[in-house]
LUMSEMAR-178917 format. One record per residue (C-alpha): chain; x, y, z. Coordinates in Angstrom, 1 decimal, decimal comma, always signed. Example, Ala and Ser with C-alpha at 12.3 -4.5 7.8 and 13.67 -1.06 7.14 Angstrom:
LUMSEMAR-178917
REC lofi     px     py     pz
REC    A  +12,3   -4,5   +7,8
REC    A  +13,7   -1,1   +7,1
END
This chain:
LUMSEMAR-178917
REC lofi     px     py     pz
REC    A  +10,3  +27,3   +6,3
REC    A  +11,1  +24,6   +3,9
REC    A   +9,3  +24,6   +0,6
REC    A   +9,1  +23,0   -2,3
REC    A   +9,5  +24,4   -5,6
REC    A  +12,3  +26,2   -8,2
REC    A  +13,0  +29,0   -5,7
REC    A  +14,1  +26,8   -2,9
REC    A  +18,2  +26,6   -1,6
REC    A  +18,7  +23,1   -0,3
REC    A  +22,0  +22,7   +1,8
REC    A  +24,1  +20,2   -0,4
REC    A  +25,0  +18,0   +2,8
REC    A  +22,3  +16,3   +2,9
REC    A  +22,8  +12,6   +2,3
REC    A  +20,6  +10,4   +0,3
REC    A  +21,3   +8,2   +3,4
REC    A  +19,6  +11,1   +5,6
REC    A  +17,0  +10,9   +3,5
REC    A  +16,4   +6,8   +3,1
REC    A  +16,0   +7,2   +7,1
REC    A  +13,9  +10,1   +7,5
REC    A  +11,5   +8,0   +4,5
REC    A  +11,7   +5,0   +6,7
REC    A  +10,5   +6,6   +9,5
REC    A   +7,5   +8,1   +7,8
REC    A   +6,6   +4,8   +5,7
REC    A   +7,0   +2,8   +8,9
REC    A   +5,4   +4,8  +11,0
REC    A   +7,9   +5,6  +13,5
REC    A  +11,7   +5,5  +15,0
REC    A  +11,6   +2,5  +16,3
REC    A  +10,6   +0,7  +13,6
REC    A  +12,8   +2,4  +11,2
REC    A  +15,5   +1,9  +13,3
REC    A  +14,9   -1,8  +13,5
REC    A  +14,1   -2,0   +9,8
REC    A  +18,0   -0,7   +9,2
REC    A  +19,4   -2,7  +11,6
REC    A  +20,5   +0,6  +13,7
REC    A  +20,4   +2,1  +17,0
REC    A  +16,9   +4,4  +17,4
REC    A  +19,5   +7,0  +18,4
REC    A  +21,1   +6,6  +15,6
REC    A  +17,6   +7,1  +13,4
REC    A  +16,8  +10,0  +15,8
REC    A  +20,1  +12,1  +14,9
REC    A  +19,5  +11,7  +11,3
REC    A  +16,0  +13,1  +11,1
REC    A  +17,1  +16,0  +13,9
REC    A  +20,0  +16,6  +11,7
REC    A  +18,1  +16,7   +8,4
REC    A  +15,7  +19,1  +10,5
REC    A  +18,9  +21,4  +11,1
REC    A  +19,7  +21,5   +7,6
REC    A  +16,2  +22,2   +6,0
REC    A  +15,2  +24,4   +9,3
REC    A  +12,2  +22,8   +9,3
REC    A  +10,6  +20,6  +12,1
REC    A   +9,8  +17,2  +10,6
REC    A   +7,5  +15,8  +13,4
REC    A   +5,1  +17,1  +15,8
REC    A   +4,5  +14,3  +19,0
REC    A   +1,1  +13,4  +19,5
REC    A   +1,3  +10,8  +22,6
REC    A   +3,8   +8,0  +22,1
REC    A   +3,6   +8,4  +18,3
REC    A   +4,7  +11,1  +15,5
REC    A   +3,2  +13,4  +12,8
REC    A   +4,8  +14,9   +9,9
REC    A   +4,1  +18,5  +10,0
REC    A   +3,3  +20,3   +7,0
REC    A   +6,9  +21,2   +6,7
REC    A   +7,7  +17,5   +7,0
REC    A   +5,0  +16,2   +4,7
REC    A   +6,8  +18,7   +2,1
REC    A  +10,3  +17,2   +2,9
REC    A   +8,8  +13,9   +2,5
REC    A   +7,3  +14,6   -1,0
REC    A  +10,7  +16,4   -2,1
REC    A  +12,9  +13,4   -0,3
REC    A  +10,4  +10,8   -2,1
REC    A  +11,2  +12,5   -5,4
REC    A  +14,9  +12,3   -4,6
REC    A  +15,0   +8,6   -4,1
REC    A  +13,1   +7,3   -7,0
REC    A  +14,8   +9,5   -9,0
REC    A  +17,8   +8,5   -7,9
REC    A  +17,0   +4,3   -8,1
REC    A  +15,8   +5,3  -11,9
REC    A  +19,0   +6,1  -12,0
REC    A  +20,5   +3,2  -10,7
REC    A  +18,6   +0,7  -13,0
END
């Protein structure tokens, strides 16, 4: 399971573009509206966040109905893919 700390090996393809969805997703509330928000396909947004799930080996989202929940494992991501981003816009300033 994915976790967040010193100890953890995170597989360096990742994309900071991988990650700018899967935030999307979770600040909009869903793959559609993500989707929309980029100006993609919701397949498209749906391969990036299954992808990132491969390559963290960690499920993101559980269903409930028509709608989504992070997991645990995906409210972890999110904090460590929150981190990520601003760090990287302070860089970018």
């Amino acid at each position: 399971m994915f976790t967040y700390g010193d100890d953890v090996e995170i597989d360096n393809r990742i994309s900071l573009q991988k990650l700018e969805v899967f935030d999307r997703v979770v600040t909009l509330g869903g793959v559609s509206r993500a989707a929309e928000a980029l100006g993609v396909a919701q397949p498209v947004v749906t391969e990036h966040v299954r992808s990132l799930e491969r390559r963290l080996g960690v499920q993101l989202f559980a269903k409930e109905g028509r709608g989504l929940l992070l997991t645990e494992g995906g409210r972890l991501a999110h904090d460590w893919c929150s981190d990520i981003l601003r760090r990287t816009r302070l860089l970018g300033r």
